[in-house]
C-alpha positions in Angstrom: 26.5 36.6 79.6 24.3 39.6 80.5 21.1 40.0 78.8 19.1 43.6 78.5 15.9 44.3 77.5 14.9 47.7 76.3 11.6 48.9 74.7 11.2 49.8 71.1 9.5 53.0 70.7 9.4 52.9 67.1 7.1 49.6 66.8 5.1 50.6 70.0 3.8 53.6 68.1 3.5 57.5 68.7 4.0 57.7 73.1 1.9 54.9 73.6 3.7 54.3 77.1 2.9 57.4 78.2 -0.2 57.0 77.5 -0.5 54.2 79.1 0.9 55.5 82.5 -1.2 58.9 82.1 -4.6 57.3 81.5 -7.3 56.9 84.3 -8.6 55.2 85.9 -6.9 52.2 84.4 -8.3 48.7 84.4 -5.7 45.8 85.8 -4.4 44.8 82.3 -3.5 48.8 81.4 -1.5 48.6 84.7 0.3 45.8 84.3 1.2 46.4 80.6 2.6 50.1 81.5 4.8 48.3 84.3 6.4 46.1 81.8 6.8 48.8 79.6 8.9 51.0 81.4 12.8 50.6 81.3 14.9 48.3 80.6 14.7 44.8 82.1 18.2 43.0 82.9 19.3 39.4 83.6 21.8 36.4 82.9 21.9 33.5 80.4 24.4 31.2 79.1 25.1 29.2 75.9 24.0 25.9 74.8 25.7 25.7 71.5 28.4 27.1 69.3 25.9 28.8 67.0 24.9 31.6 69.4 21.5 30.4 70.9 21.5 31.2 74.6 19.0 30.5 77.1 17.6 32.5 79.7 14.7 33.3 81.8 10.9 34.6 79.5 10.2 37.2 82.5 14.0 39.2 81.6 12.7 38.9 78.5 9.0 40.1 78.9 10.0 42.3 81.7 8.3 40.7 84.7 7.0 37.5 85.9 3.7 36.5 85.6 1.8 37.0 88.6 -1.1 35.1 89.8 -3.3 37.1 91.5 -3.8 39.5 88.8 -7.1 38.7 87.1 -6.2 38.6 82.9 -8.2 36.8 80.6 -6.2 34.4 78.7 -6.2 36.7 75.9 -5.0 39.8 77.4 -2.3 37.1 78.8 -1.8 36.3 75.3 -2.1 40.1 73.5 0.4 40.9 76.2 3.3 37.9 75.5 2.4 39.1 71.7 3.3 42.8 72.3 6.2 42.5 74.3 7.9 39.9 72.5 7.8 41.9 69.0 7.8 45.4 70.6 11.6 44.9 72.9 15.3 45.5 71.5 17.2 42.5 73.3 21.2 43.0 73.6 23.2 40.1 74.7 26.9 41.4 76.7 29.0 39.0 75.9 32.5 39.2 78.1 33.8 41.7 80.4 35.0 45.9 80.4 37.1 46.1 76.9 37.0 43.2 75.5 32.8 42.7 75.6 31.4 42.2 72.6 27.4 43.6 72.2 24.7 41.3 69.6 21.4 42.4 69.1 18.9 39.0 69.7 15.9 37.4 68.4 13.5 35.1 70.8 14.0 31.6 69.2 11.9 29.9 72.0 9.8 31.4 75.0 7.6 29.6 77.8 6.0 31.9 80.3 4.8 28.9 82.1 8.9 27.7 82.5 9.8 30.5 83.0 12.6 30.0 80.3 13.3 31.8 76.8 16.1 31.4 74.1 17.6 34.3 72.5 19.2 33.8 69.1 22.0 36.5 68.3 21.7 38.7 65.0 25.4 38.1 64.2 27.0 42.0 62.7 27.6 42.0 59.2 31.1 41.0 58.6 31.0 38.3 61.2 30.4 35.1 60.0 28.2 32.3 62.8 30.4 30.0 64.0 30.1 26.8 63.2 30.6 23.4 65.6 34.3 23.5 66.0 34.6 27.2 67.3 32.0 29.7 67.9 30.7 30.8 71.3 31.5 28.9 74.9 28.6 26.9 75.5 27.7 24.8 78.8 26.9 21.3 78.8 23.6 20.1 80.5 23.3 17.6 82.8 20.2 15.5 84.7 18.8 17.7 87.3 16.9 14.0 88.6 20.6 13.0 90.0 20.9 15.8 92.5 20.7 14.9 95.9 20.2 17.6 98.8 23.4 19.1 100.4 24.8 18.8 96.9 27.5 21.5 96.2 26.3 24.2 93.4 27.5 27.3 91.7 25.5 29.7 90.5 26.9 32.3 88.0 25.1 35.4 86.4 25.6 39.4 86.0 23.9 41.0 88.7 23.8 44.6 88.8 26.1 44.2 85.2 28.9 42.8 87.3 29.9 39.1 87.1 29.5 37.0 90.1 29.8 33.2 91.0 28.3 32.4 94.2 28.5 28.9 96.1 26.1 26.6 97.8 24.6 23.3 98.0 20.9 22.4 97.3 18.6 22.5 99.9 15.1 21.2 98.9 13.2 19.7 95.8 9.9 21.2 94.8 7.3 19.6 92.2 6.0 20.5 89.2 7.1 21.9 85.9 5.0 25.3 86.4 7.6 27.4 87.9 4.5 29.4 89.2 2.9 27.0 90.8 2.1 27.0 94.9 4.5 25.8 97.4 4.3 24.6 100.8 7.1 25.9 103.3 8.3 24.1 106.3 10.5 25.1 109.1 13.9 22.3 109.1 17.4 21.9 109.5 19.6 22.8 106.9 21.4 19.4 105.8 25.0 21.4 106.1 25.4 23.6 108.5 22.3 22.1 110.9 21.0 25.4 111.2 17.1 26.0 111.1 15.7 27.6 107.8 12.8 27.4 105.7 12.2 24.8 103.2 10.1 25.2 100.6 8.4 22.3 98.8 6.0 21.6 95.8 2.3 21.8 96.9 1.7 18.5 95.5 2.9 15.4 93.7 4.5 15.5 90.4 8.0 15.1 88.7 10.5 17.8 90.3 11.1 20.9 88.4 13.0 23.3 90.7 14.8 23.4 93.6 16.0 25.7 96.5 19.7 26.2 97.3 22.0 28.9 99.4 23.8 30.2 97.0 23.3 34.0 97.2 22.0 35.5 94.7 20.9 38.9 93.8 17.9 40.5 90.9 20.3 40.2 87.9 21.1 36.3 87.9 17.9 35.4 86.7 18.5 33.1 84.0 22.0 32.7 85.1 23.6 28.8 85.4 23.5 27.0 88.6 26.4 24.6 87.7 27.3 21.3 89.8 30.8 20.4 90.6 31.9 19.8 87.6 31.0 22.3 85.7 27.6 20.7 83.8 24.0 22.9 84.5 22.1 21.1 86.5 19.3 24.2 86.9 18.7 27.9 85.5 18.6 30.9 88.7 14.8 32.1 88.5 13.9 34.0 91.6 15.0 35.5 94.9 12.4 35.5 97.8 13.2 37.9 100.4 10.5 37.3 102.8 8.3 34.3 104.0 4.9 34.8 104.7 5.7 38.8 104.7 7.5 38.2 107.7 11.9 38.6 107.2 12.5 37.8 110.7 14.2 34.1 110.4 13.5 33.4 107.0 16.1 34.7 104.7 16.7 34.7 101.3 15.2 31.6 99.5 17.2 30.6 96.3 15.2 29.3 93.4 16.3 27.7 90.2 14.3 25.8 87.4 15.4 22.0 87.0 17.5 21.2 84.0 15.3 18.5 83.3 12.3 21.0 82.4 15.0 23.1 80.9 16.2 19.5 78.6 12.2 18.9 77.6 11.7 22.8 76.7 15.2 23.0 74.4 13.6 19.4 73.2 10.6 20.8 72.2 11.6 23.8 70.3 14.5 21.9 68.3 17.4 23.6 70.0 20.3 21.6 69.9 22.5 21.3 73.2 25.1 19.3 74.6 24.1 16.5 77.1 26.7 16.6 80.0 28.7 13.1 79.7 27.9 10.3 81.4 23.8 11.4 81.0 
């Protein structure tokens, strides 16, 4: 499924966009705000149960990712999650060309620290929700702490509003649950095809909450599936790095997806039921 995100005008008040982009100087926060503001944000997502509640990533939702190195106070952080979760029309694409059907969506759930967000659809009048036997596909999740590196995976999403399944195999494990947090890269040999790459690591102890893998992937399949081979998500697609150090010479793309473990405790924790992958 394809997710969009576009600004409401009408709840934003009288050109306050505008304003925002006109006005100087403009502190850090006014910057960043305008940014997030403007256009239409895009990504993937997928289903977790018949009822229509489908996950993808909170920065397709918010319109960005939350970056570091910008200096907010927690409650311009906050002011900001506030305003553009009440303030954005989200339309879920369901399907392909003709037979695509298009649902407005609420945010059931949102994490900015995951990095993960649950859109409920607003069903049309007319159209009753499914109930457990029928309803919408959904995608059972399995134990991201089973995966072991060279392990085959296939990541699926909508980028650029066309649907793509890409393969690979995971390359490296990275700690932590804050899919922000630091990482430490290393220069190794790829476990398939012996090749040096870059590895990329969590900067310190800690359960494992995403991994890198090859699959290419493009901006568009965040919040897309990474699948395992038989089907069951063992991760959600979060972000592409194109360079390493600011340097593209030798280091590629790097592939990143958020554990389906943090994505089990985060469903967990905001009462959304989903399907455990058999044999979990």
């Amino acid at each position: 499924m394809s997710v969009e995100v576009a600004v409401d005008p009408v709840s934003l008040g009288p050109a306050l966009v505008e304003e925002l982009a006109a006005r100087r100087p403009r502190t850090a926060y006014e910057r960043e705000m305008a940014r997030r503001l403007r256009g239409v944000s895009r990504g993937s997502g997928f289903f977790v149960n018949a009822q229509g509640d489908l996950v993808t990533n909170a920065h397709v939702v918010m319109g960005g990712i939350r970056y570091r190195n910008l200096r907010f106070s927690h409650y311009e952080w906050e002011s900001m999650g506030r305003v553009l979760e009440t303030t954005r029309d989200v339309w879920v694409h369901v399907g392909e060309g003709e037979e695509a059907r298009h649902y407005l969506a609420q945010v059931a759930a949102l994490e900015e620290g995951a990095d993960l967000a649950v859109l409920r659809l607003k069903l049309p009048p007319g159209e009753e929700r499914p109930g457990r036997a029928g309803g919408f596909g959904f995608l059972p999740i399995a134990r991201s702490g089973r995966l072991a590196t060279g392990e085959p995976i296939t990541v699926l999403g909508f980028p650029e509003n066309e649907y793509r399944a890409t393969q690979g195999y995971v390359l490296s494990f990275i700690s932590g649950v804050e899919v922000h947090g630091e990482m430490k890269e290393r220069r190794s040999r790829d476990p398939v095809t012996g090749e040096e790459t870059v590895l990329v690591t969590g900067a310190g102890p800690g359960p494992i909450g995403r991994f890198q893998h090859s699959a290419p992937t493009l901006h568009g399949n965040s919040g897309g599936p990474v699948l395992d081979e038989k089907g069951r998500v063992v991760g959600v697609a979060y972000a592409l790095l194109t360079e390493v150090n600011g340097n593209q010479e030798g280091g590629g793309n790097l592939n990143l997806a958020i554990a389906s473990d943090v994505l089990r405790a985060f469903l967990r924790r905001h009462a959304i039921p989903f399907t455990e992958a058999p044999g979990d």
